[in-house]
N, C-alpha and C positions, 0 to 999 in steps of 0.2 A: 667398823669399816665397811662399807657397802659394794658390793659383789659389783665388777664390771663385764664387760661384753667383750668375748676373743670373736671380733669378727669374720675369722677365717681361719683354719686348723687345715692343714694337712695329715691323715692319718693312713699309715703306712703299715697294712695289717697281712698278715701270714694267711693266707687261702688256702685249703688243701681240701677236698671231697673228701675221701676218706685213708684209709692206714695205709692204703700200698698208691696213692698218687705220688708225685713230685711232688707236688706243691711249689707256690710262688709269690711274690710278694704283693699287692696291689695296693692303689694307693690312689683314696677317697677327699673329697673335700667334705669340707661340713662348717657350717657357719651360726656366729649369733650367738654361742654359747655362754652363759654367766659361768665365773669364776668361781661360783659358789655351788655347780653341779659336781655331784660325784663322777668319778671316772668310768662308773656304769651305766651312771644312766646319760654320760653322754655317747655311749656304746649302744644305748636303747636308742637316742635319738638317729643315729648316726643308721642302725638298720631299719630304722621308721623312715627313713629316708631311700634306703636302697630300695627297700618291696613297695616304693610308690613308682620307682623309674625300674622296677621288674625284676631287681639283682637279687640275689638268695641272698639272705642275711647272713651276717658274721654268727658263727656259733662259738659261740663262750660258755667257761661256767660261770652258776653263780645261784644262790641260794637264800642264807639270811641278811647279804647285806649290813650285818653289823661286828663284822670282826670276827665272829666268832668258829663257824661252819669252817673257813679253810678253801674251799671248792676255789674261789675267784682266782686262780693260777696265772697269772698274765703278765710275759715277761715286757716291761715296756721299757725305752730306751737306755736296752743294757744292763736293767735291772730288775730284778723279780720284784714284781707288787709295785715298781716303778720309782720315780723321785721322790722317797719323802721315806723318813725313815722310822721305826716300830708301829709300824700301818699295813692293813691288808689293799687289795686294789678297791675293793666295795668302801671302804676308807681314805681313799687318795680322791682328792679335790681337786680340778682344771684350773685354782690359783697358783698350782705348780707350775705351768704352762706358759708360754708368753703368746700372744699376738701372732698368726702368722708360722709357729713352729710347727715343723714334720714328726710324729709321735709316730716313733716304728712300737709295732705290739707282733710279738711271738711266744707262740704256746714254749711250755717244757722243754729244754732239748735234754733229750735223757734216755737211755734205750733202754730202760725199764719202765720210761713212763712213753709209750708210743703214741702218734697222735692218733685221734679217734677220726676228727674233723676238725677245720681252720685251728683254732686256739684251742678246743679239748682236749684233754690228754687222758690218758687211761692209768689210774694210781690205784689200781689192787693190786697194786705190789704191796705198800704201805700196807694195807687189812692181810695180807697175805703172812707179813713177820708180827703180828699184833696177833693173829692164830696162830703162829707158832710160840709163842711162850708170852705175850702180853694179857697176862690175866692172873688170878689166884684161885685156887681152890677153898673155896668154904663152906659148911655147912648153913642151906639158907633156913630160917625160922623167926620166931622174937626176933625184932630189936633190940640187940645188946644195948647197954647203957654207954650213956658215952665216952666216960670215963674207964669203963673195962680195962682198957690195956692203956697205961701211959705212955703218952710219947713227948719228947720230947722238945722244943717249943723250937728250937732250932731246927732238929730233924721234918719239924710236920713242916717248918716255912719250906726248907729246899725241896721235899717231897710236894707241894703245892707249886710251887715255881717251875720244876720240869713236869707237871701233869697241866699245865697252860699250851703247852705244843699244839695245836691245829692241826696238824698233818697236811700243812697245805703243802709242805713240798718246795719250798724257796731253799730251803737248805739245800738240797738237790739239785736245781736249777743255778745258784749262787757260785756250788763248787765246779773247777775245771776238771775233776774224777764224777764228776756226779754222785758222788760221795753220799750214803743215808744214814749216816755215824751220826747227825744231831738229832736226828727222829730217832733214830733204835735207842741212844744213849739218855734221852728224855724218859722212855718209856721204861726202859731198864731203873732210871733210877728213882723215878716218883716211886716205883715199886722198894727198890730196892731200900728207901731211907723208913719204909714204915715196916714193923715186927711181920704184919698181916703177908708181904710179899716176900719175906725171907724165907719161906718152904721150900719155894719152886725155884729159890733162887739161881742157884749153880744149872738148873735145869735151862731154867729163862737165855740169862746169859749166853749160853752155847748154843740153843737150839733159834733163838733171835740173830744171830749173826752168821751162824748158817744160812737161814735162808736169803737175811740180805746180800751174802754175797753169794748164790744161787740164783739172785734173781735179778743179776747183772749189774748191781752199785758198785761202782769203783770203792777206791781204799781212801781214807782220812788224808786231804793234803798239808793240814796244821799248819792253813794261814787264817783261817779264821773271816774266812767269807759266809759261812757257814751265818754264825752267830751274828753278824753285823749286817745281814740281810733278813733276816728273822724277825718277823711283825713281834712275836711276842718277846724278843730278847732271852730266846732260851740259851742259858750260858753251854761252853766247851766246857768245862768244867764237870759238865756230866761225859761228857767222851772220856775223861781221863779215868772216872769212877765206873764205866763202862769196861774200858781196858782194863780195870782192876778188878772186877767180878765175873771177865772173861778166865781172867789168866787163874785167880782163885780158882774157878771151875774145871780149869785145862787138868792143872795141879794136883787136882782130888780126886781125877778118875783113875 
């Protein structure tokens, strides 16, 4: 099917200088766009455009542009990572789009994720609970073989399934608590379904949700905006195996 031309876009983007401005909303045209551009790069075209008539460009993030990295954070109409769904924004396409539509884009709202500038946001929070107990201790040396510890064929898929997480942070921006229970609960539990992360385990657990709620995430609202705005479809299902290696660990101190 052959890509067509949005001859005119309205785009309705969040401006802020930096952490302690107000901030405000403004609102750009831009034209000519094939249906077949990324959502970034018609964000490139769109500031190729402002630094020719003098306007400071939109700052955004944005990195490997292939799903993988996380950075592209961009809440667009109403939706994190926008209309289209198990997609990052560096993955979302202008055939979303129709002809003539106003596309509002805003960074994070999250008061653990503060904005930096327009659409950046600041997520060392996220590496902040991944230091406190997202990791394993082991003796590094040889490559064991790979077969060393069995695991089971069930356990490695779910253990592979939540260690797919991005930490882009849509879960966060999704829920109405600002909620980081699908990011802690991913990382708890790819850990927690392999032998190798059951050391630290009880450790993990308690000192991981310490600091997300020290570092101002709201509590799990369990409708599951979480999960169904999530590029990578990281189940709830790790929340509830989360709440179960919490409470194990509460239990054994």
């Amino acid at each position: 099917m052959a890509d067509k031309i949005l001859k005119k876009l309205y785009i309705k983007v969040w401006r802020q200088k930096n952490a302690k401005d107000k901030g405000r909303f403004e609102t750009y045209e831009i034209e000519d766009i094939s249906t077949g551009t990324s959502f970034l790069e018609m964000m490139d075209i769109l500031n190729d455009n402002l630094i020719e008539k003098g306007i400071d460009p939109i700052a955004f993030d944005h990195d490997c542009r292939e799903g993988i990295c996380g950075m592209c954070s961009l809440y667009i109409d109403g939706r994190p990572h926008g209309p289209d769904t198990e997609v990052t924004t560096c993955q979302l396409h202008m055939r979303k789009f129709k002809d003539g539509a106003t596309i509002t884009i805003e960074p994070w709202r999250a008061a653990a994720f503060p904005v930096i500038k327009d659409l950046v946001v600041d997520r060392t929070a996220f590496e902040k609970i991944l230091q406190a107990g997202g990791f394993v201790s082991v003796n590094t040396g040889g490559i064991p073989d790979g077969n060393a510890i069995p695991i089971g064929h069930d356990d490695a898929e779910e253990a592979m399934d939540a260690a797919a997480c991005i930490g882009c942070g849509a879960c966060v921006a999704a829920c109405k608590n600002s909620s980081a229970m699908l990011f802690v609960s991913a990382k708890v539990s790819h850990l927690a379904k392999l032998p190798q992360g059951r050391i630290e385990a009880k450790q993990r657990a308690r000192n991981m949700v310490a600091k997300m709620d020290e570092l101002g995430f709201g509590g799990c609202t369990n409708t599951g905006a979480c999960e169904a705005e999530c590029p990578k479809s990281i189940s709830i299902a790790n929340i509830a195996r989360l709440n179960r290696e919490y409470l194990v660990a509460k239990f054994s101190e």
